[in-house]
C-alpha positions in Angstrom: -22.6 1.6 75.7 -22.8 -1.3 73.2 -23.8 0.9 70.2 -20.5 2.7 71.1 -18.5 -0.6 71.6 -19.7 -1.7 68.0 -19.0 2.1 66.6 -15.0 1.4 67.9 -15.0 -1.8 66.8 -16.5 -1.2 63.5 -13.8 1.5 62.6 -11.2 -0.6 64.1 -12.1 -3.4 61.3 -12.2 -0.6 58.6 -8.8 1.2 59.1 -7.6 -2.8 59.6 -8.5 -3.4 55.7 -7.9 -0.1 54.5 -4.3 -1.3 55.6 -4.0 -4.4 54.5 -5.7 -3.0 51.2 -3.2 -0.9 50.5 0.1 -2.9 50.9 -1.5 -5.7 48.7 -2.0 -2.6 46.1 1.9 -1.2 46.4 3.1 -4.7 46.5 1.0 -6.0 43.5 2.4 -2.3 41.4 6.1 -2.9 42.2 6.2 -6.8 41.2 3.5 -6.2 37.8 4.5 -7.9 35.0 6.0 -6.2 32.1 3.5 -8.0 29.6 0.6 -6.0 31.4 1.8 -2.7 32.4 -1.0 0.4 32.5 -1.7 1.2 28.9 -1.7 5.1 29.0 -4.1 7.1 26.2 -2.8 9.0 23.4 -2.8 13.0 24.1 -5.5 14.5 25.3 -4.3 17.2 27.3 -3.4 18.7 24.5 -4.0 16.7 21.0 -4.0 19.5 18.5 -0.3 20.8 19.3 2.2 20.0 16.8 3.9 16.4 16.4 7.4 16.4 18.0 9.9 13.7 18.6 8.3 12.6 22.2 5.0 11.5 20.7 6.6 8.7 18.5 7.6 5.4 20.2 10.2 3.2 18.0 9.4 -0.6 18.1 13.1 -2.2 16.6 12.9 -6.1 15.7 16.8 -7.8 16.1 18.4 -11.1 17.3 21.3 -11.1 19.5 23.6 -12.7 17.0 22.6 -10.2 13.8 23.5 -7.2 17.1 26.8 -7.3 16.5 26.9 -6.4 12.6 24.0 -4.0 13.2 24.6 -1.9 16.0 25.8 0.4 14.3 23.4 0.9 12.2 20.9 1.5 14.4 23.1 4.1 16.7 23.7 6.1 13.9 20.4 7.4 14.0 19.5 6.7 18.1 19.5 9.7 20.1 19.9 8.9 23.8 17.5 10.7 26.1 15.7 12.2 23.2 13.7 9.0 20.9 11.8 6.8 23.0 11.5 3.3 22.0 13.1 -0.7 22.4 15.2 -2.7 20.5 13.5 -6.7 20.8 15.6 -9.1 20.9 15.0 -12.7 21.1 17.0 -13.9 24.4 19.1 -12.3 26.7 22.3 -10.5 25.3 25.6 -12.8 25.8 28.7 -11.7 27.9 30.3 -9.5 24.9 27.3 -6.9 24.8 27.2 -6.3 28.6 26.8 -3.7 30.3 24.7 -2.8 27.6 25.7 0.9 26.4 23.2 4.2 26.6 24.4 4.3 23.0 22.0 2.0 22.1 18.1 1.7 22.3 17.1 -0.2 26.3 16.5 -3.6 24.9 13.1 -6.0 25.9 13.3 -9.9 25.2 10.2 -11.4 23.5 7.6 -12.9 25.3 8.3 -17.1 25.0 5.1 -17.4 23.0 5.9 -21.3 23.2 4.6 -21.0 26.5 1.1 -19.3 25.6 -1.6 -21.9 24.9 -2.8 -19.9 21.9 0.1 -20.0 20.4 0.9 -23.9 20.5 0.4 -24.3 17.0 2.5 -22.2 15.7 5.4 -23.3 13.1 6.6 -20.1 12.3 7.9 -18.9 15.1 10.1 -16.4 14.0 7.7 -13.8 11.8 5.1 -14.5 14.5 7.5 -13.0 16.9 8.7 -9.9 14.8 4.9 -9.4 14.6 4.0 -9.7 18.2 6.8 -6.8 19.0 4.2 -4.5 17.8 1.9 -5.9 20.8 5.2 -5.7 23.1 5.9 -2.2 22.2 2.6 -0.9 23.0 2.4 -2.6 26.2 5.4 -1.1 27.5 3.1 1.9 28.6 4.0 4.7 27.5 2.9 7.8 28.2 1.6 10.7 25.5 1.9 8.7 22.0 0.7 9.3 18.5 2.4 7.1 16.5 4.2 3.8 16.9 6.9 3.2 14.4 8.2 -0.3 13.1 11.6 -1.4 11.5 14.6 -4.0 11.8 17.8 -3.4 13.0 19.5 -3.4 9.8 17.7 -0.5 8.7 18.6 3.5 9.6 15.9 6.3 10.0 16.0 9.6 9.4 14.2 10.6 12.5 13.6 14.7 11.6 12.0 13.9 8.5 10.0 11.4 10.2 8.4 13.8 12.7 7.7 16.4 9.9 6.2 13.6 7.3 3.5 12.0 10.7 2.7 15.7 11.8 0.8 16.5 8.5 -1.1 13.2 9.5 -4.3 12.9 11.9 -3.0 10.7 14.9 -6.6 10.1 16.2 -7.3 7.9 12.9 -6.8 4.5 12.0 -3.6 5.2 10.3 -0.9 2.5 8.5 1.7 4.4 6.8 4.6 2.8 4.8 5.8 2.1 1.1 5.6 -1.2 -0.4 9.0 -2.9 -2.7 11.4 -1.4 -5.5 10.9 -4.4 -7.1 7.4 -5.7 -9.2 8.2 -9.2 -8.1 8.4 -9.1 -4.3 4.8 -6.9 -4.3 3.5 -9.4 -6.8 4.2 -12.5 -4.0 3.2 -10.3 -0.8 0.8 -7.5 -2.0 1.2 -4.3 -3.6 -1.0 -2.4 -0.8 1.4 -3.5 1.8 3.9 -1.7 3.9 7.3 -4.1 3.8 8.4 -4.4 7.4 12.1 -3.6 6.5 11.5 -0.1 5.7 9.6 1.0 8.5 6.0 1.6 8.5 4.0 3.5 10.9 0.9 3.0 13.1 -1.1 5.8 14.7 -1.9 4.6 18.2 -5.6 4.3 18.1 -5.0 1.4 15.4 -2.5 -0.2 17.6 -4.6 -0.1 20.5 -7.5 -1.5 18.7 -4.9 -4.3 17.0 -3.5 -5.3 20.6 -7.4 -6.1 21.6 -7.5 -8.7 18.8 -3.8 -9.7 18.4 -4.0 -13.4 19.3 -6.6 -14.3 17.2 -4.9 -12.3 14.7 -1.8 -14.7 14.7 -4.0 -17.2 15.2 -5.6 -16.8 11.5 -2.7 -15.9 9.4 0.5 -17.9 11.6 1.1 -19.4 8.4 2.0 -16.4 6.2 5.3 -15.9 5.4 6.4 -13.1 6.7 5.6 -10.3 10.1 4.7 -7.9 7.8 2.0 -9.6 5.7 0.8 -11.0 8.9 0.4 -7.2 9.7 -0.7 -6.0 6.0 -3.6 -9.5 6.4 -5.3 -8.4 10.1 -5.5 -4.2 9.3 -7.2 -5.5 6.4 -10.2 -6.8 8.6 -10.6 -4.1 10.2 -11.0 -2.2 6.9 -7.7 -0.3 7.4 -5.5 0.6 4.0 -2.6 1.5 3.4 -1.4 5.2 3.4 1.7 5.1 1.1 4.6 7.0 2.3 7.9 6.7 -1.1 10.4 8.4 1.6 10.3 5.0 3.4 12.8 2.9 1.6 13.2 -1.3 1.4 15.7 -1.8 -0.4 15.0 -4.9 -2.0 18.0 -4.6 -4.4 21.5 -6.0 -4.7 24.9 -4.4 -5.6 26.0 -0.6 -5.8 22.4 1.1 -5.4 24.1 4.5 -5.7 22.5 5.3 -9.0 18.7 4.5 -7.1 20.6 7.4 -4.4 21.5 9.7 -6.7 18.0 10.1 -8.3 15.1 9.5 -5.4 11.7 11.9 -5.7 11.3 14.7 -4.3 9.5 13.0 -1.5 11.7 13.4 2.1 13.9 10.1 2.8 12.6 8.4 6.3 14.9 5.1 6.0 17.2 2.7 4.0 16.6 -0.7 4.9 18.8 -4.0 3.6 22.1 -2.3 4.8 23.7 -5.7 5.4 22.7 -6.9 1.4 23.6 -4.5 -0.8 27.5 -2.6 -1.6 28.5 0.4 1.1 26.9 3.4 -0.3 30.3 5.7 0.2 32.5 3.1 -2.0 35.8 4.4 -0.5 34.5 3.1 3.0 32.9 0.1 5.4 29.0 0.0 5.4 28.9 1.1 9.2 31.2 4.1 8.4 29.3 5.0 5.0 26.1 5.4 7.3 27.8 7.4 9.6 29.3 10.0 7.0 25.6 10.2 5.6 24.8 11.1 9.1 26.9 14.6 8.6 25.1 15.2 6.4 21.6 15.0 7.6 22.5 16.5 11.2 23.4 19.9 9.1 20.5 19.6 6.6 17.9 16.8 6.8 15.5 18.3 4.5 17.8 18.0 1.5 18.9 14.9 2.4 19.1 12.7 -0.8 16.6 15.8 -2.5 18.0 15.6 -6.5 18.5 18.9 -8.0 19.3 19.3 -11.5 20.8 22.5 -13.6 23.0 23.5 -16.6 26.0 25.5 -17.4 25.0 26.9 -20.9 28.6 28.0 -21.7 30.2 24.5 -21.7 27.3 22.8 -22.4 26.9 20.9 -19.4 23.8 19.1 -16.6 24.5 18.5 -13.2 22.7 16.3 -10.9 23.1 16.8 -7.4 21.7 14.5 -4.7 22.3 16.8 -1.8 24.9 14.9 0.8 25.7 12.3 -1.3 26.7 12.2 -5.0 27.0 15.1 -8.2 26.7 14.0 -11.4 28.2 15.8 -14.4 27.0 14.9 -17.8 28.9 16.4 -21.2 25.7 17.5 -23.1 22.5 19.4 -21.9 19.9 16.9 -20.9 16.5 17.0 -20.6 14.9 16.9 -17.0 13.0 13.7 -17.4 16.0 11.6 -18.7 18.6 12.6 -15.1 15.6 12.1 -12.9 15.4 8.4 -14.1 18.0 6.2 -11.4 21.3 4.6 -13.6 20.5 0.6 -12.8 23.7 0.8 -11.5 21.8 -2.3 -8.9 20.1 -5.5 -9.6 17.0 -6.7 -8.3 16.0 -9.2 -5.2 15.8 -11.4 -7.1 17.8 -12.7 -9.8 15.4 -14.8 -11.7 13.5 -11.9 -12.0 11.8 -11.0 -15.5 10.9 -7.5 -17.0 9.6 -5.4 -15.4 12.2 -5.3 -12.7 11.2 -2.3 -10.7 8.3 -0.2 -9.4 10.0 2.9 -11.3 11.9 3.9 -14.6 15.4 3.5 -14.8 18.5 4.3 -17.5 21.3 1.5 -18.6 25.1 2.0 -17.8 26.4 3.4 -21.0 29.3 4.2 -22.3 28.2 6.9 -25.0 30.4 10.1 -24.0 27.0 12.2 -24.0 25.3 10.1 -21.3 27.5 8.7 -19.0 28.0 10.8 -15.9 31.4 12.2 -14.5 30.9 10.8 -10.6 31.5 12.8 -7.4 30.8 11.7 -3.6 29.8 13.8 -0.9 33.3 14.2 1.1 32.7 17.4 3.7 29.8 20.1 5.7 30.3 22.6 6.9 28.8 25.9 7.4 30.2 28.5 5.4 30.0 32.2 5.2 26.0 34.3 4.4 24.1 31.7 6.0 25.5 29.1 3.8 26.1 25.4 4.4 29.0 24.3 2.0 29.0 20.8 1.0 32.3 19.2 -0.7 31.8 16.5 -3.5 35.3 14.8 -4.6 35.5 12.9 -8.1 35.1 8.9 -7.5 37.1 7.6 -10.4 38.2 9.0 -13.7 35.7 8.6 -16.5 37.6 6.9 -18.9 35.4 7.7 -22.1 36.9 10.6 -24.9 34.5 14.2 -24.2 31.1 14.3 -25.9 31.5 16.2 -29.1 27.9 17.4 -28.1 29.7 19.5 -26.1 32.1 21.1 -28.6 34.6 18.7 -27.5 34.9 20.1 -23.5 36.1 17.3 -21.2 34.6 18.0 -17.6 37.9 15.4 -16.6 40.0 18.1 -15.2 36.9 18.6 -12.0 37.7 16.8 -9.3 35.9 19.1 -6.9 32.6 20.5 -6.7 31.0 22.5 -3.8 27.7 23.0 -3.6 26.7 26.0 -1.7 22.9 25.9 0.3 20.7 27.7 2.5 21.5 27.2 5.9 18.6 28.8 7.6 15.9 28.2 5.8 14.9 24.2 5.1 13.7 22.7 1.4 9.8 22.7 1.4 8.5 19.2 1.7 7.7 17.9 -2.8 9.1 20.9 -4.4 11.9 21.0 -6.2 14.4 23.8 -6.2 17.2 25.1 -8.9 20.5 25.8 -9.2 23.5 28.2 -10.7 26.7 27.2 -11.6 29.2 30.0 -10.9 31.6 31.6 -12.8 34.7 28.9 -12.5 37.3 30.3 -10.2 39.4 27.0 -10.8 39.9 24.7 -13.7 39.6 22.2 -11.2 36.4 23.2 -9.2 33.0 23.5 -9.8 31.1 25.6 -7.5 26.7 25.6 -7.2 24.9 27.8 -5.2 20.9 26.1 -4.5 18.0 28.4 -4.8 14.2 28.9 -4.7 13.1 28.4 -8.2 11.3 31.3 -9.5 7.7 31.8 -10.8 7.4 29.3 -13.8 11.3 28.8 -14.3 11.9 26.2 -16.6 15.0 24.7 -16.0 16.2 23.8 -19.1 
């Protein structure tokens, strides 16, 4: 009878606990703190399918009073329900932003890191937290993630391009991918083996995860840098991580009309424009918000031409074009070599203006007004898909040229153009670093110019 009596009792205590266990638990889960939700692994269920969309996690560094100019920039390229990721902001958005749209990317406040002990010291406040988002991003939990990728609010990526350039990557690796600064100068005072914030960088998610382990001690031996992103560049260095340079990512650390930097970009695909706020709209006809948003069209049809320059040459009149696919044709009075029209007309300054030769990381040509050299200028104006699989971009003249016709040329004047359409495949995408050709039809119009892109063939020289 008593070793029954203590059986009874014995379970009566267990299920009592069990109980009381469990309601601690669910209470403990539905009040944790955002700072420490469950950190989820990378794939493993399936870690050798390809990269998509869902396995990249955008971390977006803003203020609430910069939110209003930029916005717009960043829901140009923000696809509700499909990219994951947070805009950080650094206190709670006024009246004038609320309710806060699905337009826009679900917004996180920064951590008060005045409040952390280990942070007490700190004098730079601002770069520490723009760095510490990284931390804040990853600890957001989320589920099935390769990569983690980086940039401010006044920046716009090109989110197709993005997912094609990190799937020819290994996720499982220590991996920093980015580009470093157009100009000599702003590498020289940072580092030239540094990915610049503003353009966007990416971090495969085993290097985050091992970052996050040794974040405050981090900060704590480099708070006094500068800037987020040499903060960054300084603690992947101790742990032996370099930099994997990525041109598509761009910074932007120029001033002025950088159409001519536009016009002629590698044959590398575009993943961003940073510095929207600094530098002329690209589309001159139009606001910087609605300039992004007509390069937008453009990308949505075709992303992997995007910016991709294509040069080629009507023989008969003597004549190059330069096409930057969605956003400018050029039209030069005189057959020019290749390696002249890739270099970018400095039609920009640098960061910079005390800055001394050499300027830039790259080669560029002068403004001119020599007849031969100087480019007739057409915008990107209209998409659509067109008839045999063909997507039909329009390109309307910007200004008249104002210069007498290249004799060169046997004296013909390419001034009575003021429409080109350039004609491209719609079904089948431009392979990632090669360059393809072009023919310029038969003139149906004294007005209009029309090019059809193409595969180049075996060994085609161009010119």
């Amino acid at each position: 009878t008593l070793c029954k009596s203590l059986a009874i009792s014995g379970l009566v205590l267990f299920l009592f606990y069990t109980l009381l266990f469990n309601q601690l638990y669910n209470h403990s889960i539905t009040n944790f703190s955002p700072h420490f939700k469950v950190i989820w692994p990378a794939s493993s269920s399936n870690i050798t399918s390809p990269t998509n969309i869902n396995h990249i996690v955008f971390g977006i560094a803003g203020t609430v009073n910069g939110w209003k100019y930029r916005r717009a920039y960043v829901e140009a390229w923000w696809r509700p329900n499909v990219t994951r990721g947070y805009l950080f902001l650094e206190r709670f958005p006024s009246r004038e932003f609320l309710p806060w749209p699905p337009s826009s990317p679900p917004f996180r406040v920064n951590e008060n890191i005045t409040r952390l002990k280990s942070y007490e010291k700190i004098k730079n406040s601002f770069q520490v937290r723009v760095f510490r988002t990284i931390l804040e991003t990853f600890r957001e939990g989320d589920e099935d993630v390769r990569w983690y990728v980086m940039a401010d609010d006044d920046t716009i990526l090109f989110v197709d391009n993005l997912v094609e350039v990190l799937a020819k990557y290994d996720h499982t690796q220590y991996l920093y991918i980015g580009t470093n600064s157009e100009c000599v100068s702003s590498n020289f005072y940072a580092s030239f083996n540094m990915a610049f914030g503003g353009a966007g960088y990416a971090l495969s998610y085993p290097l985050v995860e091992a970052l996050a382990a040794k974040f405050d001690k981090c900060v704590e031996k480099y708070q006094n840098l500068y800037a987020s992103d040499l903060m960054l560049y300084s603690c992947l260095a101790d742990l032996g991580v370099t930099l994997t340079l990525e041109k598509g990512f761009h910074q932007i650390d120029l001033h002025s009309d950088i159409s001519g930097l536009l016009s002629a970009l590698p044959q590398i695909p575009v993943l961003s424009l940073h510095h929207l706020d600094v530098i002329n709209p690209i589309f001159p006809s139009m606001s910087r918000s609605k300039s992004i948003n007509h390069l937008m069209k453009a990308a949505k049809l075709d992303h992997s031409r995007l910016l991709q320059q294509t040069i080629c040459y009507d023989m008969q009149r003597n004549w190059s074009f330069s096409i930057s696919w969605g956003y400018t044709t050029h039209i030069y009075e005189s057959i020019l070599p290749r390696n002249f029209v890739v270099k970018p007309l400095e039609t920009f300054r640098p960061w910079r203006r005390s800055d001394r030769q050499p300027l830039y990381m790259f080669n560029t040509r002068g403004i001119t007004r020599n007849s031969c050299e100087a480019p007739h200028v057409f915008f990107f104006h209209s998409a659509e898909n067109s008839t045999e699989n063909k997507i039909a971009t329009t390109y309307l003249r910007a200004l008249p040229r104002n210069l007498p016709p290249c004799s060169n040329s046997g004296n013909i004047s390419a001034d009575s153009i003021n429409t080109i359409h350039v004609f491209s495949p719609a079904t089948e995408h431009k392979r990632m670093g090669k360059t393809e050709c072009c023919d310029v039809e038969k003139m149906r119009d004294v007005n209009v110019t029309d090019i059809k892109l193409r595969k180049c063939t075996k060994d085609e020289i161009s010119s």
